[in-house]
N, C-alpha and C positions, 0 to 999 in steps of 0.2 A: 936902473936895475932894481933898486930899492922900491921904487915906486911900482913896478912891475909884480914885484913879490907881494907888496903891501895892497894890492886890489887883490891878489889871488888871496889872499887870507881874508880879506871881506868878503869876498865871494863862497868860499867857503863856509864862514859863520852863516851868511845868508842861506844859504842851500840847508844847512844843517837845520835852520832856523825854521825854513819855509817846510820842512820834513817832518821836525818837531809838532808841528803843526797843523799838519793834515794830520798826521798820527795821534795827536789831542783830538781833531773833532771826529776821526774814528770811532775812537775808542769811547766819545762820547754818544754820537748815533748808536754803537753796540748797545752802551748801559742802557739808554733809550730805549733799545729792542729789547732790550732781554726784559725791562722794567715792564713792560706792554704784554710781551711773553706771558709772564708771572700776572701779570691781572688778569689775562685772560684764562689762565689756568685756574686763578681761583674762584672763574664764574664758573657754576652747574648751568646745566642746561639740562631743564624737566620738559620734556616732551608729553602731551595732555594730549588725548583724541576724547571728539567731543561726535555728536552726529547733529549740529548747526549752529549757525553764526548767533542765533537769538542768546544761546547758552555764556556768549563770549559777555552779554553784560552782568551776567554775575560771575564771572572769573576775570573781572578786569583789576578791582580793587586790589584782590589777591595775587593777583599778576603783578602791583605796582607795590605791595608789601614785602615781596618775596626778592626785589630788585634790589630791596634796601640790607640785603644778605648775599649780595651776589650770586642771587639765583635768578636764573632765566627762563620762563614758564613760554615754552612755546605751543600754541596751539595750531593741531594738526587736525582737520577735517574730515569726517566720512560723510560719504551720502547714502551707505547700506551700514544696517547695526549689524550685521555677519562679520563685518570687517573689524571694528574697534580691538575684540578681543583677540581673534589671529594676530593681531598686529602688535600687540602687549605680550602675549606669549615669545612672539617670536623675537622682541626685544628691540622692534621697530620706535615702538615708543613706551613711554616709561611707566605712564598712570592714565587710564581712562575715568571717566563719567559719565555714560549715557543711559546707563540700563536700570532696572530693579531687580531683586533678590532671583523672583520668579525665573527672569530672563537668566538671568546668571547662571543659578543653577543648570537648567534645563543645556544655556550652550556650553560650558566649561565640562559638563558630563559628555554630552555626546562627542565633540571632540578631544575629549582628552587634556584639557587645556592646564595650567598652572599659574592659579591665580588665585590668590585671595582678597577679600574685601575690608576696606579700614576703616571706613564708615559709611554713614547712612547721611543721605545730602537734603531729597526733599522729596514729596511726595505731590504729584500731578492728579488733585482728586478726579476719577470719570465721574460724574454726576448725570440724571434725567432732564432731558428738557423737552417741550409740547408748547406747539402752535395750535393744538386742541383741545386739551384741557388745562386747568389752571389746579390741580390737585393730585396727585396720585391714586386717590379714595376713588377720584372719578371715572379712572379705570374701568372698562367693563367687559366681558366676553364678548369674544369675536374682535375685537382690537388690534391694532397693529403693532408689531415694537421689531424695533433697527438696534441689531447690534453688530460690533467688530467679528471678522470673518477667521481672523488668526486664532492660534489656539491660546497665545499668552492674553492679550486684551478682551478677545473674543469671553473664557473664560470668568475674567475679571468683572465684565457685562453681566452675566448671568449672575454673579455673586453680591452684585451691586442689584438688579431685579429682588434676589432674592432677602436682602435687605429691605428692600419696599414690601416684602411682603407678598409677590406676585407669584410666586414660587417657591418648590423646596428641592435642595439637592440633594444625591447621596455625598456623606460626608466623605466618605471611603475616593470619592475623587478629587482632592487636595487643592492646589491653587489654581489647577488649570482644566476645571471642569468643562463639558461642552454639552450641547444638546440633549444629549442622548441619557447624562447625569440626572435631568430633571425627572425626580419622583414622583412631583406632584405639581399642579399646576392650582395655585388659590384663586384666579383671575386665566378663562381660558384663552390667551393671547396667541396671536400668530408671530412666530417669530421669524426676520428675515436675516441673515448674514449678509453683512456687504462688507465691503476696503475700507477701515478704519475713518482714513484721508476724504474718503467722500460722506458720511455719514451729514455732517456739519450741512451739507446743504442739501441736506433730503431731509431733514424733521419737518418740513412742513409736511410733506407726504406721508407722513406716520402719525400713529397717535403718540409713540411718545419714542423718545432715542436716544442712546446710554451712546454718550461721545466722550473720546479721551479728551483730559484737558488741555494738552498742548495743541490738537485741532481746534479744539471751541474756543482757544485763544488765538491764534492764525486767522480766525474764520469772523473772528471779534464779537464773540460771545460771550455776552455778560453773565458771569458765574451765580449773580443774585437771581438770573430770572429762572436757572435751573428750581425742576416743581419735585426733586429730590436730588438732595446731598453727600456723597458717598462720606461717610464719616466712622463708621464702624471697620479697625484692621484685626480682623483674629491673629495675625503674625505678621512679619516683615516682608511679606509676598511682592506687596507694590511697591516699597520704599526704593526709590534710587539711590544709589552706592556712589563710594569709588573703590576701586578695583587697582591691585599692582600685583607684579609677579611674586608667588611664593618665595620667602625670606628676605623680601624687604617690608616689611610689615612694619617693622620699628627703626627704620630710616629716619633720619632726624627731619629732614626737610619734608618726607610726606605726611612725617606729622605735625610738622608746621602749619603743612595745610590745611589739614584737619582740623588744628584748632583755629585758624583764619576762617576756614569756609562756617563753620557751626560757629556764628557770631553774630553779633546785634544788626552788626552791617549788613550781611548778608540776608536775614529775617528783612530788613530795611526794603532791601531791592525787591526780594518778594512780593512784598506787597508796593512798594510806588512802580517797579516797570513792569510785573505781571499780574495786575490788580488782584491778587490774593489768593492766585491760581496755587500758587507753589505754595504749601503745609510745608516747617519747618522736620523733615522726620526725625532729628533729633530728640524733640521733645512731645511725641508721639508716644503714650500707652498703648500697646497692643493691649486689644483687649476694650479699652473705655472711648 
């Protein structure tokens, strides 16, 4: 009978014990979760629209600085620049990068949008280039010249021309003058509008062809053999931005980025993976 009794009282501590037990490594998977919980609360996640993958290798560095604060820079894709901003307004995503001033303005007005700009990132000079002449001087009446069809690049075209000297505009028509702007013609040139995208592989067909630089870099066009240099900004029309919704302007982490992106490193990338396409617009005088 003793002996009876005295297994049931070990049996008990056992049970008690085996109970103990699981209820210990519960209560340790909880701490576990909750610990995991709590780191993953204190990573942000910045959502970035970009409009291509090429953009992704100067926000990588930045992307791998920004980890070491437990931020998480995720990059979201467009394949239309219509979309970047709807998409930051609507709170899809958090901060863009694709546009310049000109752009900016022009879409944030028409649709009504809420958005302001925290800095200025880099500037994609449009420069001239000819399979025909080797000068600008050499210009002559009756000439051909290729420029972008759209109103923002398009204009830009004409202001770059008129740079060289080829032409003169009414001032009174701001960043994004067109055709019709030209008051004077110092070289009487034919001008043709075409798609941006294809300009790059019709300059042989022209005397001479005002292309953006992210096309004549796609297209792998050496920026040295451009026979003029857009290099004169009367204001921040061209410079590309970044862009967030009104009243985070002084966000601590988008101005982290801010001062990560306007950096040596960043200047760095500029020039070794876009051979010198990209002008830091930071350190741009308007004006000189």
């Amino acid at each position: 009978m003793k002996k009876r009794i005295l297994a049931g009282i070990l049996a008990a501590v056992l049970a008690v014990g085996t109970l103990a037990g699981c209820g210990s490594n519960g209560n340790e998977t909880n701490s576990n979760a909750k610990t995991s919980t709590e780191q993953q609360a204190e990573t942000r996640v910045v959502k970035l629209g970009l409009t291509g993958v090429i953009y992704e290798d100067i926000w990588n560095p930045i992307k791998e600085e920004l980890a070491k604060d437990n931020v998480k820079l995720e990059y979201v894709q467009f394949s239309d620049f219509s979309l970047p901003n709807a998409a930051l307004d609507s709170g899809e995503i958090d901060i863009n990068a694709f546009q310049h001033h000109a752009y900016f303005n022009n879409d944030t007005s028409k649709n009504g949008y809420k958005l302001s700009t925290i800095a200025d990132t880099f500037i994609i000079a449009m420069n001239i280039y000819s399979k025909k002449i080797t000068d600008i001087a050499d210009l002559k009446d009756g000439d051909t010249v290729a420029i972008p069809n759209d109103a923002s690049n398009g204009g830009r075209a004409l202001k770059v021309l008129e740079s060289a000297g080829i032409l003169e505009l009414n001032y009174e028509a701001g960043a994004n003058p067109t055709v019709s702007d030209i008051t004077k013609y110092n070289v009487q040139v034919e001008i043709s509008e075409l798609s941006a995208s294809t300009i790059p592989s019709v300059v042989p067909d022209f005397t001479i062809a005002v292309v953006n630089g992210n096309y004549a870099l796609d297209y792998g066009i050496d920026p040295a053999t451009a026979i003029f240099h857009e290099t004169e900004y009367t204001d921040d029309s061209y410079f590309c931005l970044i862009a967030v919704k009104q009243g985070a302007e002084q966000d601590p982490v988008f101005q982290k980025i801010v001062t990560l992106f306007q950096s040596e490193q960043t200047k760095q990338i500029f020039q070794d993976k876009f051979g010198g396409y990209f002008v830091p617009a930071w350190e741009v005088e308007i004006g000189k």
